[in-house]
Structure formats: C-alpha cells, structure tokens
C-alpha positions in Angstrom: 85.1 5.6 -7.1 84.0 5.6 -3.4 85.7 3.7 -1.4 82.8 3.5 1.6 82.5 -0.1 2.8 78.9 -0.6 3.4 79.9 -3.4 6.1 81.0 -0.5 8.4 78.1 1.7 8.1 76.1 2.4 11.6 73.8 -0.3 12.3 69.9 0.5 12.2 66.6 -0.7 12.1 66.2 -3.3 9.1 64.6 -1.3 5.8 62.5 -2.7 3.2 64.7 -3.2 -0.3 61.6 -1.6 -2.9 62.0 -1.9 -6.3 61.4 1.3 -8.1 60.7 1.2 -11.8 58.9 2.7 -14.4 56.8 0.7 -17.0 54.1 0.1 -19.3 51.5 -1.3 -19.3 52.4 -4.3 -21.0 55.3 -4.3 -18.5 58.5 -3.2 -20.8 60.9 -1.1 -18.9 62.3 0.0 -22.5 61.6 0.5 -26.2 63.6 -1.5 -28.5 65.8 1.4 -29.2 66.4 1.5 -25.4 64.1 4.5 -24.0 61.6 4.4 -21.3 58.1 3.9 -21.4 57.4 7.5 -20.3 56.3 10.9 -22.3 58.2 13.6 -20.5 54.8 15.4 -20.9 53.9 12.8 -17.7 56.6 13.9 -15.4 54.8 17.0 -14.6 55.3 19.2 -11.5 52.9 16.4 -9.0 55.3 13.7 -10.0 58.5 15.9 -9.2 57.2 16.8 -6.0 56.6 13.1 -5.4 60.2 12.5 -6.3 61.7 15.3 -3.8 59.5 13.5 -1.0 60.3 10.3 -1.7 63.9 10.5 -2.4 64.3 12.9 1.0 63.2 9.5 2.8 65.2 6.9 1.1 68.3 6.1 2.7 70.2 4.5 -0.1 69.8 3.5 -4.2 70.7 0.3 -5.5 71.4 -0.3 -9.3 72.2 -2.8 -12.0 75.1 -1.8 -14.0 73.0 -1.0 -16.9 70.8 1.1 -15.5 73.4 3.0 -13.1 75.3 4.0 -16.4 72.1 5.4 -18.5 70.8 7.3 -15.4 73.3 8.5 -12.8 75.9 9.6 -16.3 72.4 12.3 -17.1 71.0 12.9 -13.2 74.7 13.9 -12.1 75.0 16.3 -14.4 71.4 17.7 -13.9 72.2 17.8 -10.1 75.6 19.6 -10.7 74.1 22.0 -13.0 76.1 21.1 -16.3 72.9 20.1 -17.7 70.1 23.3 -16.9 67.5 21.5 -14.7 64.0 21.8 -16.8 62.2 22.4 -12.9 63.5 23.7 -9.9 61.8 20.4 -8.0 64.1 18.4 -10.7 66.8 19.9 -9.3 66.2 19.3 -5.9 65.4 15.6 -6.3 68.4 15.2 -8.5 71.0 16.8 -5.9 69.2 14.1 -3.0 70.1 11.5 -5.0 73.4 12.3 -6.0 74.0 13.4 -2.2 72.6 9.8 -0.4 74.7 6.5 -0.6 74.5 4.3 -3.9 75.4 0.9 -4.6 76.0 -0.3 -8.2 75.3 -4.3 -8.3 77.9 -5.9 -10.8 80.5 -8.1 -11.6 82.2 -6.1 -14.2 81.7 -2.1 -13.1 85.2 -1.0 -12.7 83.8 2.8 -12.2 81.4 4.6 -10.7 80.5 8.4 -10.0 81.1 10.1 -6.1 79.4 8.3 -3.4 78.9 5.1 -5.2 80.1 1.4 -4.0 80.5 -1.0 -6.3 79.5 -4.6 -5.0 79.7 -7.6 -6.5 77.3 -10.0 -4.9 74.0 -9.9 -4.0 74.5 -11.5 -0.1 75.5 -8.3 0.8 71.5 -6.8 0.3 70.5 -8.0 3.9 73.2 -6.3 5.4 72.2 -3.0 3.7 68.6 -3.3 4.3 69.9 -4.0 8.3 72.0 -0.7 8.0 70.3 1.5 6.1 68.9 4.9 7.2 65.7 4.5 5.0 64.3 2.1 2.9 66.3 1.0 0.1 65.0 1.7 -3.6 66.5 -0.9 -6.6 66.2 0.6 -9.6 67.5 -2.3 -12.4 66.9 -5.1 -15.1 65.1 -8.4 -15.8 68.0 -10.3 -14.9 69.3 -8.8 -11.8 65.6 -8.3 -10.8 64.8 -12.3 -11.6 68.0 -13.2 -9.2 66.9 -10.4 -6.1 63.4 -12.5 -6.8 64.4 -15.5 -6.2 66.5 -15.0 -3.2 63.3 -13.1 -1.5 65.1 -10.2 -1.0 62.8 -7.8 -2.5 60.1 -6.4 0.2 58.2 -4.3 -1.8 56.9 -3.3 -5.6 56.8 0.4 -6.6 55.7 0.1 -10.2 54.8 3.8 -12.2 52.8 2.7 -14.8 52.3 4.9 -17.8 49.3 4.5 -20.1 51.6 3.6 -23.3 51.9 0.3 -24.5 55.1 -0.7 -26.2 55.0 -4.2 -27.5 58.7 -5.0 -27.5 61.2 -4.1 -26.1 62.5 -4.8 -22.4 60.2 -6.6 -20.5 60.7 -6.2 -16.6 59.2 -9.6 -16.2 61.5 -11.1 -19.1 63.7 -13.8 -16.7 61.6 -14.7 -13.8 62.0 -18.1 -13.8 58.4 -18.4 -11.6 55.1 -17.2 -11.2 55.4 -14.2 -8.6 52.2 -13.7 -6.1 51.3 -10.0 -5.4 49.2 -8.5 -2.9 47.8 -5.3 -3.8 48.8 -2.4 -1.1 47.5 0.6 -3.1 47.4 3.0 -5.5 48.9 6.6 -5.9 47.0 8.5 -9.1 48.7 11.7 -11.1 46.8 13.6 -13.1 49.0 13.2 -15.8 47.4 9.3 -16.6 50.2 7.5 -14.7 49.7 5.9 -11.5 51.9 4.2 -9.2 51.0 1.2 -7.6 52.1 -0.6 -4.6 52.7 -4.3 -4.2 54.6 -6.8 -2.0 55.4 -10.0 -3.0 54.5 -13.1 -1.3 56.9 -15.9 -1.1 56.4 -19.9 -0.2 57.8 -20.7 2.7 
C-alpha cells in the first residue's frame, strides 16, 4: 500500500471533484448479479479515445471501497499486460490510470494496489480538490455518493448513459436522502447509442 500522504502534496489551484459513472437509463449502476449497465459492444474505439483524453487530464481518482476492488483488481492487470488489452487505446487509458494518484475512500480497506492511499474520511476531499493537478473523478456507490451529496462536495456530474434499462439492481440514486437540483451543461453523443451528459448540482445555501 502507498504510503503518499495527500496532506503533503504541492498545493495548486482548487479542482472540481466530478463524479464519473456509468448508468442506465433507469439510473442502476449494476445488475442484480453485480455487472454494469454497459454492452461491451458500446465501448467502441470513440469511447476509448475519450477515455485516453480524459484520463490524460485528470489529476487524481477517487473510489468507494467497492468499486476500487471490482475495477482497479481487472484495469491493473490490463495496464500491466497480464490481461491482453482487447485495443491498443485500452491500453493506454489503463496504464494513465494506474500511473496517476488514487484514493480509496473507506473505513475498513486494509489494502490497496501501487499508488493508492487509503483515507478514511471524507473531510479530506477539499484538501484534494485544493491540491490536485487536475480535476478529480469519483467513481463509487449510492451510499458513499449520498454522503459526498450532502456535504456539497461534489462539483460536477459525468453520467454515461447507455440505452439499456435494467429494472433492478443498483440504483445510483438509491440513498440520497433529498431531492438533488441539476443544471444541464451538455451533452457528448457516441455513435454507439450512449451519451454522456454533463450536469452540476445546485445546492441551498
């Protein structure tokens, strides 16, 4: 486990915290049995060149602990080439984000792959975001993302949306305790059906 103490990290301009998911369109980040909403017949050669460019800017990842352990113990071994990469563009994207800081949210992680911190509370989000190289992307579930909600530490909404609806499952908007105002920034089409949309949320003063 890393050892990096993102307290110490060089001080920058403050960077958004975006969450970065994958849905439905009935909003369920899983199946019942636990997989996502997406074909693989969707993550076509656009959407991995939308990945390279996107994970090239991000500065850091932040996870919840379930998340963290379904998709860094696959990507790792895509990235180091124990698993043959199905694209070279998967490749590429997968070595980024094994390569840039991540941060695996959780009280009861005790390990976690190469450059990963584990933190245990979310106070120390603002102090990323302040540090940061890049914009943040949170990649996690209902729960975790119904706390970060509430404490308005979440700037931004990247939702892919895939045209499949699941029915049950894991919904992303399972434990928000609240209504959650949106404003619409805008929308990113593939030709593969899915499209990415871009929201911020507004919070009461």
């Amino acid at each position: 486990m890393s050892q990096k103490n993102p307290t110490t990290m060089k001080a920058d301009t403050p960077r958004k915290l975006i969450l970065h998911m994958i849905t439905s369109i009935d909003g369920f980040i899983a199946d019942r049995h636990g997989s996502g909403p997406g074909p693989g017949t969707q993550w076509d050669e656009e959407v991995q060149q939308f990945y390279v460019k996107l994970f090239n800017s991000a500065g850091a990842l932040v996870y919840g602990r379930g998340i963290y352990n379904q998709y860094i113990g696959h990507w790792r071994k895509v990235a180091s080439g124990e698993i043959p990469p199905e694209t070279s563009l998967e490749l590429l994207w997968t070595q980024r984000m094994m390569d840039m800081p991540k941060y695996v949210l959780s009280t009861t992680q005790t390990e976690a792959y190469g450059n990963t911190t584990i933190i245990r509370s979310t106070e120390i989000l603002p102090k990323l975001k302040q540090e940061a190289d890049g914009d943040i992307l949170l990649l996690c579930g209902p729960r975790l993302f119904a706390e970060l909600s509430s404490n308005r530490v979440i700037d931004e909404y990247m939702l892919y949306v895939c045209p499949t609806a699941i029915g049950q499952g894991t919904h992303l908007f399972r434990d928000t305790p609240e209504n959650i105002k949106l404003t619409f920034e805008r929308t990113i089409p593939f030709s593969s059906g899915m499209n990415l949309h871009y929201y911020t949320p507004e919070y009461n003063s």
